[in-house]
N, C-alpha and C positions, 0 to 999 in steps of 0.2 A: 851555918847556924840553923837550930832547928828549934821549935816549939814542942814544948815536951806535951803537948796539951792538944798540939794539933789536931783536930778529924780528920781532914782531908790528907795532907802528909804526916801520916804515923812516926812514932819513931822507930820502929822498927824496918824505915825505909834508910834511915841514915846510918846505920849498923849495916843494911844489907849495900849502903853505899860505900863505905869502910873495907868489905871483900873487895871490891872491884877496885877502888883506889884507896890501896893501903898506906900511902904516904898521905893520903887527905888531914885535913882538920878537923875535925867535927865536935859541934859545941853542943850541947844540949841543953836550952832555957826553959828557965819557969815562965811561959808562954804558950798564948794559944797561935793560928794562924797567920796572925799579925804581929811576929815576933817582932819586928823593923820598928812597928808603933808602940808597942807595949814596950822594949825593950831596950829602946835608943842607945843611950849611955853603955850600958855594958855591950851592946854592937859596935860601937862606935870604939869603943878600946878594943876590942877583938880585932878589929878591922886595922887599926892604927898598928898594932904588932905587930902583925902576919903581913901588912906591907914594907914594914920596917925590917924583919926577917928575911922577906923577900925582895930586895932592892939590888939592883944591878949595880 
C-alpha cells in the first residue's frame, strides 16, 4: 500500500516495485506518508483480503 501523495516514497517507487515482483499487490491511496494513519479503514480491508486469499 502506498501514498499517492508521498515525498519521501514516490509513487513511482511502487511501479518500479511491480517490475521486480510482478505477482505483488500494489494499492495506491489518496494519502500522504502516513497512509497507515490517514487511511486505517480501507488498509485494514485491504489487509483482511489478501490474508484471506493467502491462508494455508
Amino acid at each position: 500500500m502506498w501514498g499517492r501523495y508521498d515525498l519521501a516514497l514516490m509513487t513511482p517507487g511502487a511501479l518500479a516495485d511491480r517490475r521486480d515482483f510482478p505477482d505483488a499487490e500494489i494499492h495506491i491511496l489518496d494519502a500522504g506518508h502516513f497512509a497507515l494513519d490517514e487511511k486505517v479503514d480501507e488498509i485494514s480491508v485491504l489487509t483482511a483480503c489478501f490474508l484471506k486469499r493467502h491462508k494455508n
